[in-house]
LOBA-405632 format. One record per residue (C-alpha): residue number from 1; x, y negated, z. Coordinates in steps of 0.5 Angstrom, whole numbers, plus 500, padded with zeros to 3 digits. Layout:
N
{NUM {X Y Z}}
...
***
This chain:
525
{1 {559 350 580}}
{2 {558 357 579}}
{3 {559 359 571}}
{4 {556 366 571}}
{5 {549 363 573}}
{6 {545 359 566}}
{7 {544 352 568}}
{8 {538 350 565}}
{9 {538 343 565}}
{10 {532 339 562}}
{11 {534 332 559}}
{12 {529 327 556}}
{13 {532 323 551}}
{14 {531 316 551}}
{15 {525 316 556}}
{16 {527 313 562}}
{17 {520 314 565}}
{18 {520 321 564}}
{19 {521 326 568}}
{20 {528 328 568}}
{21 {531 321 567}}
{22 {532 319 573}}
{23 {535 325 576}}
{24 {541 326 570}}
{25 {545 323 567}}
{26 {546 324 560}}
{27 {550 322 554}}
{28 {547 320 547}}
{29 {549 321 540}}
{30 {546 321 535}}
{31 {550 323 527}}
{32 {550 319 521}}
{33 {553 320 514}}
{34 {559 315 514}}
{35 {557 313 507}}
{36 {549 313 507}}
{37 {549 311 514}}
{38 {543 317 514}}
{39 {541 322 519}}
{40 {545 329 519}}
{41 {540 333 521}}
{42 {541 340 523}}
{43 {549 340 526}}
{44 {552 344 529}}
{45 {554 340 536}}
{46 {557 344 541}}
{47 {564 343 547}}
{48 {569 345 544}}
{49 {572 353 545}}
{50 {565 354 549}}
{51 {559 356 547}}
{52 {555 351 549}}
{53 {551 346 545}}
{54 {545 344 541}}
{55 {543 342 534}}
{56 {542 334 532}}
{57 {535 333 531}}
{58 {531 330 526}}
{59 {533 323 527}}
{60 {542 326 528}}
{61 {540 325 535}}
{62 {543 329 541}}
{63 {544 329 549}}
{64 {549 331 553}}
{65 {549 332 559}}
{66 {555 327 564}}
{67 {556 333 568}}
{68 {559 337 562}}
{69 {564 333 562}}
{70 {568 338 567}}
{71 {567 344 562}}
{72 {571 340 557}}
{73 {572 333 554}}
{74 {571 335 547}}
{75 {565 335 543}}
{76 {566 340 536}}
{77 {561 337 531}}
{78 {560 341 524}}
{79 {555 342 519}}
{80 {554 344 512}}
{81 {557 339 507}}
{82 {561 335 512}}
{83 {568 335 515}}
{84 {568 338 522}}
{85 {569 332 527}}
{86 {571 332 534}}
{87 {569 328 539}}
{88 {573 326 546}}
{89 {567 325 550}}
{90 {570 320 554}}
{91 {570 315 549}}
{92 {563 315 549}}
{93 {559 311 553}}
{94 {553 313 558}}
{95 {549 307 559}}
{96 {547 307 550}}
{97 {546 311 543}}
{98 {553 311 540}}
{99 {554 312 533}}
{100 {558 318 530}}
{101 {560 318 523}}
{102 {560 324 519}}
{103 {564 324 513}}
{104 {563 328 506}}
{105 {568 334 505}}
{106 {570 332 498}}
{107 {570 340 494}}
{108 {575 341 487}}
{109 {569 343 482}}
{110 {573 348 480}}
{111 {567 354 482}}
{112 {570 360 481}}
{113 {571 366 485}}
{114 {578 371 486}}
{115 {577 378 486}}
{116 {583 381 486}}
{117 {587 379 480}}
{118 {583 377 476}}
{119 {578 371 476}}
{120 {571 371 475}}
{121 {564 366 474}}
{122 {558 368 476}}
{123 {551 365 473}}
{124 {546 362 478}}
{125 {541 368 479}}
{126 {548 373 479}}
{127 {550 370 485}}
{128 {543 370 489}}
{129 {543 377 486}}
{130 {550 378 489}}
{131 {548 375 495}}
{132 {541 379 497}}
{133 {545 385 495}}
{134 {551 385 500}}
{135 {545 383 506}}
{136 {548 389 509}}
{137 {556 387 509}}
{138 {555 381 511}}
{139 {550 381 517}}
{140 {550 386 524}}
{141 {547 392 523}}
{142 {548 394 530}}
{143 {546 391 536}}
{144 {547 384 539}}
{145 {543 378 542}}
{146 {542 371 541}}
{147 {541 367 547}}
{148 {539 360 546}}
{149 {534 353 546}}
{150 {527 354 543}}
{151 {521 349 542}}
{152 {515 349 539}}
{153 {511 341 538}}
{154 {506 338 534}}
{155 {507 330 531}}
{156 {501 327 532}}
{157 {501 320 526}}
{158 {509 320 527}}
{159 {507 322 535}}
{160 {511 328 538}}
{161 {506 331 542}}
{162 {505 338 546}}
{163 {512 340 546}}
{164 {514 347 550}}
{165 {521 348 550}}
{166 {524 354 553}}
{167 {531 358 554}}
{168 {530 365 549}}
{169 {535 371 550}}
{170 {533 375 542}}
{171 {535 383 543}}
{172 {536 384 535}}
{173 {538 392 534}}
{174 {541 390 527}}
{175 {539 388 521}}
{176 {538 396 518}}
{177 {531 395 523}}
{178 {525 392 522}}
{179 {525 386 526}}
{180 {517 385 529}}
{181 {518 392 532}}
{182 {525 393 534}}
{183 {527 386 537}}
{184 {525 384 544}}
{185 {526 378 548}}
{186 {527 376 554}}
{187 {525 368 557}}
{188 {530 365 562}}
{189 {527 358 563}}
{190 {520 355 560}}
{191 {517 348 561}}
{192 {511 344 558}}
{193 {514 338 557}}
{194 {509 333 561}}
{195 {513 327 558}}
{196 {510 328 551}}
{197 {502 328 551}}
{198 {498 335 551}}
{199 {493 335 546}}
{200 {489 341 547}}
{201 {485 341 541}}
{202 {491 342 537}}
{203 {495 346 541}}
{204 {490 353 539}}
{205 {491 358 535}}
{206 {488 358 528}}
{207 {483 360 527}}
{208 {480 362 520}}
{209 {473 365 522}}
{210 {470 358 524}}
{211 {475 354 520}}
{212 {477 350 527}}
{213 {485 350 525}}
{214 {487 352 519}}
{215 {493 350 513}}
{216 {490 347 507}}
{217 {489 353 503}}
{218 {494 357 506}}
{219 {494 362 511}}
{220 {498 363 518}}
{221 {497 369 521}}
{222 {496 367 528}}
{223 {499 373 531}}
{224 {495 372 538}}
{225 {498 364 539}}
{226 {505 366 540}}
{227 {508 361 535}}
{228 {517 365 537}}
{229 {513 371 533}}
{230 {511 366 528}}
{231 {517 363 526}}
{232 {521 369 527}}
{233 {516 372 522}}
{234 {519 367 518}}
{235 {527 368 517}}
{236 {526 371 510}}
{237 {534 373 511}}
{238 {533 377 517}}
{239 {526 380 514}}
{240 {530 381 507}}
{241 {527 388 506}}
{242 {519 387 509}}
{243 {514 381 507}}
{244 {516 375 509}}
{245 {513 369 507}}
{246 {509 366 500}}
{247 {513 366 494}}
{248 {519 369 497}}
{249 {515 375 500}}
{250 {521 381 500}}
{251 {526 378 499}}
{252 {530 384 497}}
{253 {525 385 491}}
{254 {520 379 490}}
{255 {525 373 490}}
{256 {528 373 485}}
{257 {523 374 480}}
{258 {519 369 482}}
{259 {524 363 482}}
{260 {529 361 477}}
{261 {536 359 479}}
{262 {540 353 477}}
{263 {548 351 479}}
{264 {549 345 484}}
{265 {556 342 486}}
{266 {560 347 491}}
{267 {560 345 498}}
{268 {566 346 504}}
{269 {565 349 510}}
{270 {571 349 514}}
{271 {576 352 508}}
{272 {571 357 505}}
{273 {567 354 499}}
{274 {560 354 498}}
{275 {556 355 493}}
{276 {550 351 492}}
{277 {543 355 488}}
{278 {538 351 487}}
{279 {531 355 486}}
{280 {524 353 485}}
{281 {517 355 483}}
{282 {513 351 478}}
{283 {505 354 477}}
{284 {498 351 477}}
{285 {497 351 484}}
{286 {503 351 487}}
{287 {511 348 488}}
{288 {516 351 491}}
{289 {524 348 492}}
{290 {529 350 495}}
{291 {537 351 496}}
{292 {542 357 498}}
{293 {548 356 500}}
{294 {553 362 498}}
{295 {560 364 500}}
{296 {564 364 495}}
{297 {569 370 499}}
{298 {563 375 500}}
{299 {556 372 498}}
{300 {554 372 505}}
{301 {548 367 505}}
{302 {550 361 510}}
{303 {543 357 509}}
{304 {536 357 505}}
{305 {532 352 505}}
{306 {525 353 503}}
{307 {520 348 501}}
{308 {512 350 499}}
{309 {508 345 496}}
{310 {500 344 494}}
{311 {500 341 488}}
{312 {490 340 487}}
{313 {490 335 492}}
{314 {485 330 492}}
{315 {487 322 492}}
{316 {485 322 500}}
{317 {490 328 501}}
{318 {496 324 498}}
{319 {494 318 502}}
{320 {495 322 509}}
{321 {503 324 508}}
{322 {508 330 508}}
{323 {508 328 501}}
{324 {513 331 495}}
{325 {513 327 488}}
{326 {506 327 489}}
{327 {504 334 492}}
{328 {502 336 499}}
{329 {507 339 504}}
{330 {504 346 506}}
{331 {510 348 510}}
{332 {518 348 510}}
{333 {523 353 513}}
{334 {530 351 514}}
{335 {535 356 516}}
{336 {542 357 517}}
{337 {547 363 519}}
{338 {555 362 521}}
{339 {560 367 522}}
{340 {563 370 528}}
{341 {568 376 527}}
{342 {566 377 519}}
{343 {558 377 520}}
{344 {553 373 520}}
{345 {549 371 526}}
{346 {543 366 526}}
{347 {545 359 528}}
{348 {539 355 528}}
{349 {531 356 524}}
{350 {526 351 524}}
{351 {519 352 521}}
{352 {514 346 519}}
{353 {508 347 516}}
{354 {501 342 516}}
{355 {495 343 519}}
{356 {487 341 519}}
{357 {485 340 526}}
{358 {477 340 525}}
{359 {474 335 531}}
{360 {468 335 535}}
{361 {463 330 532}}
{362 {463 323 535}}
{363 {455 322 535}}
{364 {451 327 537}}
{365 {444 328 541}}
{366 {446 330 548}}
{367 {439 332 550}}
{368 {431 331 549}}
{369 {427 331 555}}
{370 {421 331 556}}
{371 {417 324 560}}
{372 {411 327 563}}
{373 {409 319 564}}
{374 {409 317 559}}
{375 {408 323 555}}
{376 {413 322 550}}
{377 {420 327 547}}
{378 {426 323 550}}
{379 {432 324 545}}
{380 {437 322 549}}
{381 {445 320 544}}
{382 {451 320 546}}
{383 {453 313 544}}
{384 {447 307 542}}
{385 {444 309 536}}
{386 {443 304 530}}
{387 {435 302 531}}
{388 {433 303 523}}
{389 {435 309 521}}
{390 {433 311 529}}
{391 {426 310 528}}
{392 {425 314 521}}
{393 {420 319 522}}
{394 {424 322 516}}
{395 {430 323 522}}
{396 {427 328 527}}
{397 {424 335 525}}
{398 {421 338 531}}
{399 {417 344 533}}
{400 {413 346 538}}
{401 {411 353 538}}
{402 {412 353 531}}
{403 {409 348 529}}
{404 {412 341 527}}
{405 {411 335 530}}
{406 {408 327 527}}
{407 {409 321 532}}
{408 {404 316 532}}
{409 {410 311 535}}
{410 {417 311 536}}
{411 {421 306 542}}
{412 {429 305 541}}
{413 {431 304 549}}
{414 {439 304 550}}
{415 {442 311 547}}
{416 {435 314 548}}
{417 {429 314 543}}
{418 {423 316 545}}
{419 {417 320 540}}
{420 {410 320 542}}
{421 {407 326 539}}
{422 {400 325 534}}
{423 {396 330 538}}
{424 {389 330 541}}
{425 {388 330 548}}
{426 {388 337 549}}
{427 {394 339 546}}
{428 {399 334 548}}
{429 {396 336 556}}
{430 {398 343 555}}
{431 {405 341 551}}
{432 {406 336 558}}
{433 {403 342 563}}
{434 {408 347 559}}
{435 {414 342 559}}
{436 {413 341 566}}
{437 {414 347 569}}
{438 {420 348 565}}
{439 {427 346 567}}
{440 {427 341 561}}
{441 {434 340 560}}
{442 {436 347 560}}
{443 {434 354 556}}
{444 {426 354 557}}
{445 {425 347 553}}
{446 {429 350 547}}
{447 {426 356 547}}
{448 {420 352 546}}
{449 {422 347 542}}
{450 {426 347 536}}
{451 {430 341 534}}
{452 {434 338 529}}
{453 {435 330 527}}
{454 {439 328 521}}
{455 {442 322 518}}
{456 {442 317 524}}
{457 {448 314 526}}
{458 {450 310 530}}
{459 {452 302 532}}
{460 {460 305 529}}
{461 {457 308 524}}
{462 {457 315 525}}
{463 {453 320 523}}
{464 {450 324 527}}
{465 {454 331 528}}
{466 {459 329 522}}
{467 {465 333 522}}
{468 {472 329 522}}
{469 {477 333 521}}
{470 {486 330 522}}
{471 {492 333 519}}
{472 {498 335 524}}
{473 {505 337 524}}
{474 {507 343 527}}
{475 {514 345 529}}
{476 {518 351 531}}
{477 {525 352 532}}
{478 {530 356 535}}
{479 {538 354 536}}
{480 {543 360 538}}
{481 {547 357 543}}
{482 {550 364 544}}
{483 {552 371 541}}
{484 {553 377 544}}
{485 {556 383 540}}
{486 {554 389 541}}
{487 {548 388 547}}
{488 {542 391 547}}
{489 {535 390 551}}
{490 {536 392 559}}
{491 {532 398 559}}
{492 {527 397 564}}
{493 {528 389 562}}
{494 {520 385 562}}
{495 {520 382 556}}
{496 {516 377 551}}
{497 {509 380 548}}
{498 {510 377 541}}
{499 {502 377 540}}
{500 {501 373 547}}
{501 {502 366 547}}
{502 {509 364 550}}
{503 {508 361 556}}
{504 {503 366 559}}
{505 {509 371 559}}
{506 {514 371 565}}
{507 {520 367 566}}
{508 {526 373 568}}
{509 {532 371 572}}
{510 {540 374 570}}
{511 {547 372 571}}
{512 {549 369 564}}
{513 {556 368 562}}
{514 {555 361 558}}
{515 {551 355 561}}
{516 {545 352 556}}
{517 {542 345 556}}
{518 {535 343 554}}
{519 {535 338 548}}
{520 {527 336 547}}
{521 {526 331 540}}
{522 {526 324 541}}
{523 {520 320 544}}
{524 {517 316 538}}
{525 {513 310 542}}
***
């Protein structure tokens, strides 16, 4: 096997009717607090002194892949909060979920920070005060890139649907530049994974002009579809000096006062403790909540989770989920940086929001036609209608050349209903004459004859032409699988436009030092 050429290896984890679970083996863990016997979401698992890896998912899981097990027999599993464990691959079993316990890393509560030779205590809002201020101590502002494992998806009533999943390579000139404008991207790989339900509906961009897709009174700037752009517009730390996201907005200026702050029990993360800042925002509308988690050595920002709620919601709105004391979940970031050579790089960034799909009616009129023999307006429905509210006058509006019509008779036959015209003789001949010679399912028959039929339902009971709007999830993420200090963008590189969709860009090839491997999330039945 060639080690200089990324491997791109495509897992489904517990899918065996999937695409790629016949062709690999792999090894399936899955990470649970040893105390709670929860999930550990967002550890860090990789093999150890290799940069090669992923994030547990949402419910701890992971794959890898059994080939690995040449490049090292030990899995290096870390995350905030928990003692870092390793894990002999060979232990586990190939053919079943095995279950890796993590513990707590038990922290003194003694949360001071030594300066030289004296010893000081910093107040909440000090220390987020600190750590905003060293940003650029503490993070590259020279070149580097990010290599890694990229995934958009949407959950569907507890259903994964439309995921894309690609391997991104991030060329970042440095935190002292605007990252929208500077930073490009390269893709080595991409697949819509077909394993998952592609649900086309959900998978446009927003759209606020006509209300089609839209986050309850918030708004996402769609950025041409490509949803990298969104989420990497929503890395408040790397954004620190622009506006990022509500109510963090500049986080240089506009955090702090927008928040207030409270001390939680310090963490370790290996060796170096942590504190922990709780934050929130509490307004008519809205509630925000949040932690940091900050070095105590240098104040350099480990993690920040942001969480945005919409308190005026209505009864129905709660009953639909994403729900937080009450609230409404309008979006939720988590990020989380590690430090490599005393600076801090981008280890994994996850964007969650809730959306309103507006859907398209399920009861509608297909067409009317003219039936020249028996000289009657066919309206022909979709789907059967129910015959009282069908055969009210009051349900039809209907002009012939401007004027309105009245019907002598109404006859229900199937999804059809047909309308005999009140007219004399001579009008209802020229009416037919006229409709005759024209293509009565086309442009001519509407130029001619302005409908609308109203509160007529169907055998369901639908209404004709209601709107149903659903909720959906929305994901985005990133997980770094590599840093390379001091690379910049190749000159003549062909990267990603960051306001088209991701996959109408081109996959580019190159020669990698490090092997990466794709994790899609687990497959809900």
């Amino acid at each position: 096997m060639n080690l200089k050429k990324i491997i791109l290896l495509s897992l489904m984890l517990y899918a065996p009717m999937g695409l790629f679970s016949q062709e690999k083996n792999f090894i399936t863990g899955k990470l649970v607090d040893e105390a709670t016997r929860e999930p550990v979401v967002f550890a860090t698992v990789r093999l150890k002194g290799k940069s090669v890896g992923v994030i547990s998912n949402a419910d701890g899981s992971f794959v890898v892949p059994d080939e690995y097990l040449a490049l090292g027999d030990v899995l290096e599993i870390s995350c905030l909060g928990y003692r870092t464990l390793e894990v002999k691959l060979s232990d586990l079993n190939v053919d079943q979920v095995n279950i890796i316990s993590v513990k707590e890393e038990i922290f003194n509560l003694d949360e001071t920070v030594v300066i030289g030779k004296r010893t000081k205590r910093y107040g909440a809002q000090e220390i987020v005060k600190k750590a905003i201020e060293n940003i650029p101590e503490n993070y590259p502002n020279g070149p580097f890139s990010l290599v890694g494992y990229y995934r958009d998806y949407q959950v569907d009533e507890g259903t994964y649907i439309n995921l894309n999943e690609a391997i991104l390579e991030v060329f970042d000139p440095g935190f002292n530049s605007m990252d929208r404008s500077a930073t490009k991207v390269q893709m080595y790989d991409q697949r819509i994974n077909k394993t998952f339900k592609v649900d086309t509906l959900a998978r446009q961009s927003y759209d606020y002009r006509k209300g089609q897709k839209t986050i309850e009174k918030a708004f996402l700037k769609p950025y041409g579809g490509n949803e990298f752009t969104i989420l990497r517009v929503h890395d408040a730390i790397r954004n620190y000096l622009v506006d990022s996201y509500d109510f963090v907005n500049v986080l240089q200026t506009d955090f702090i006062p927008h928040h207030t702050f409270s001390k939680m029990d310090p963490i370790n993360f290996d060796g170096e403790p942590l504190y922990v800042i709780e934050f929130k925002r509490n307004r008519q509308d809205n509630l925000a909540t949040g932690k940091l988690y900050v070095s105590q050595f240098d104040f350099s920002i480990y993690k920040m989770e942001y969480a945005l709620f919409n308190k005026n919601v209505t009864r129905e709105t709660k009953e639909k989920g994403n729900q937080f004391m009450g609230n409404h979940l309008v979006f939720e970031v988590v990020l989380e940086y590690r430090k490599k050579d005393d600076q801090m790089y981008l280890n994994y960034i996850s964007f969650h929001n809730a959306f309103e799909l507006r859907l398209p009616p399920a009861f509608i009129v297909e067409d009317v036609v003219m039936d020249i023999n028996r000289k009657c307006l066919v309206v022909n429905f979709n789907t059967e209608p129910e015959t009282r509210s069908a055969l009210e006058h009051r349900s039809y509006s209907i002009r012939y050349k401007g004027k309105r019509l009245s019907f002598r008779l109404m006859e229900k036959e199937g999804n059809s209903v047909l309308l005999y015209p009140r007219m004399d003789e001579n009008e209802l001949k020229d009416m037919v004459t006229t409709l005759k010679e024209t293509d009565t399912r086309g442009g001519p028959l509407n130029k001619l004859l302005e409908i609308e039929v109203k509160d007529v339902r169907n055998l369901q009971g639908e209404l004709i032409n209601a709107v149903h709007t659903k909720d959906y999830e929305q994901y985005r993420e990133f997980f770094a699988q590599n840093i390379n200090e001091g690379k910049t963008a190749p000159l003549n590189g062909e990267f990603m436009p960051d306001d088209k969709p991701i996959f109408s860009s081109k996959a580019v090839s190159g020669e990698k030092e490090t092997i990466f491997w794709m994790n899609p999330p687990l497959i809900r039945n």
